[in-house]
C-alpha positions in Angstrom: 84.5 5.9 44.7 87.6 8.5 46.1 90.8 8.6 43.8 92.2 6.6 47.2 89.5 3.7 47.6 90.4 3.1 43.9 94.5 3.3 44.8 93.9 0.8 47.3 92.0 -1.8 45.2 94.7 -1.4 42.0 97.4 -1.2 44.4 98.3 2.0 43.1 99.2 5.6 45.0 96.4 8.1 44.9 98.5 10.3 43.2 98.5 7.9 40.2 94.8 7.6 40.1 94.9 11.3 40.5 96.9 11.6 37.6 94.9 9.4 35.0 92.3 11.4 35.6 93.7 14.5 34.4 95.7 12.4 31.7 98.8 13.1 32.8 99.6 9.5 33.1 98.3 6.2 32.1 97.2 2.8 34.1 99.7 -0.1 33.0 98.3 -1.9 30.5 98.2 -4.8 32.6 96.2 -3.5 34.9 93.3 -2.7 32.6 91.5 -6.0 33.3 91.4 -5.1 36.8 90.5 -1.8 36.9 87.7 -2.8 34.2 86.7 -5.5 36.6 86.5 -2.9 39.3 84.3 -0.6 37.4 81.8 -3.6 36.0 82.7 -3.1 32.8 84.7 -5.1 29.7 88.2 -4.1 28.8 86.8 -3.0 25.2 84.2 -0.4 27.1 86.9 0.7 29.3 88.8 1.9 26.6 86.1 3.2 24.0 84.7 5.6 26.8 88.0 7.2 27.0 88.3 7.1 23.0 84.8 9.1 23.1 86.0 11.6 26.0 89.7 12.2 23.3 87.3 12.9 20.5 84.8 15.2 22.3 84.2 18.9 21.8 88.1 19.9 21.0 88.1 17.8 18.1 84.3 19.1 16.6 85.8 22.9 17.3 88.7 21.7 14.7 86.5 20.2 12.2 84.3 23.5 12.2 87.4 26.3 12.4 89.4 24.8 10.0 87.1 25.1 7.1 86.4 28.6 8.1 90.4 29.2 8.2 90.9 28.3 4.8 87.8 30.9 3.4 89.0 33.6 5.5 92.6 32.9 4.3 90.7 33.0 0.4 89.0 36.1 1.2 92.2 37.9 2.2 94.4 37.1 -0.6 92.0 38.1 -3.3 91.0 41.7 -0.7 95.1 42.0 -1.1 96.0 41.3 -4.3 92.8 43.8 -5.4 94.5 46.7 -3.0 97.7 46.2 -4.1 97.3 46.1 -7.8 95.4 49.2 -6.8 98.0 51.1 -5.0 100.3 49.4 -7.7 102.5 47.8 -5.0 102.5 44.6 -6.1 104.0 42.2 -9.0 102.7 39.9 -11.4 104.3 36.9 -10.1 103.6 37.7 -6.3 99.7 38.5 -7.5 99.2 34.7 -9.0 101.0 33.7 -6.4 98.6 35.0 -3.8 95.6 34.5 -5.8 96.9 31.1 -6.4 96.8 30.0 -2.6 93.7 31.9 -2.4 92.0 29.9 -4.9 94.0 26.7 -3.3 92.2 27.3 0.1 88.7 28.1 -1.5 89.1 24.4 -3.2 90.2 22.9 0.2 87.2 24.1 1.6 84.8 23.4 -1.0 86.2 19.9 -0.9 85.8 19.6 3.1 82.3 21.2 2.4 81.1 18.4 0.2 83.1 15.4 2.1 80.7 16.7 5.1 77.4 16.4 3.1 78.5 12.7 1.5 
């Protein structure tokens, strides 16, 4: 079915189907029956396949960087903290400090790690 064959039977413009396809825009919630009716389909199903489609592969690509984000944000405070006290640039407090949100992330992470496996 065309973007206008669908206009015509909603009594929309083509250039609204258009745009709730790239989900620029929305149907009006009244006219979810019809358009559900149109498709074959039940108001519920109309609305869980685009729930699926917002949940797809951007949301699995946050769930897997953001774990990594927090060890690689670890890993550089405690590479810092070691070449600074090193090159003896670097304080006491500002060392815990860093270590501390090191440590922080690495807990995060651990915790997201084991919430995955539950």
């Amino acid at each position: 079915m065309t973007q206008l064959e669908l206009a015509e039977k909603m009594g929309v413009t083509d250039k609204a189907v258009s745009k709730w396809e790239r989900d620029l825009s929305y149907p009006d919630i009244n006219s979810l029956p019809k358009l559900a009716d149109i498709f074959g389909v039940s108001v519920d199903q109309l609305m869980q396949i685009k729930l699926k489609d917002q949940t797809g592969p951007s949301r699995k690509g946050a769930n897997a960087i953001i774990p990594l984000v927090f060890k690689a944000v670890s890993l550089a405070m405690g590479i810092a903290v070691m070449v600074l006290s090193i090159l003896k640039a670097i304080d006491l407090y500002s060392g815990f400090f860093m270590l501390g949100l090191g440590l922080s992330c690495v807990g995060i992470s651990l915790l997201s790690d084991k919430s995955k496996s539950d």
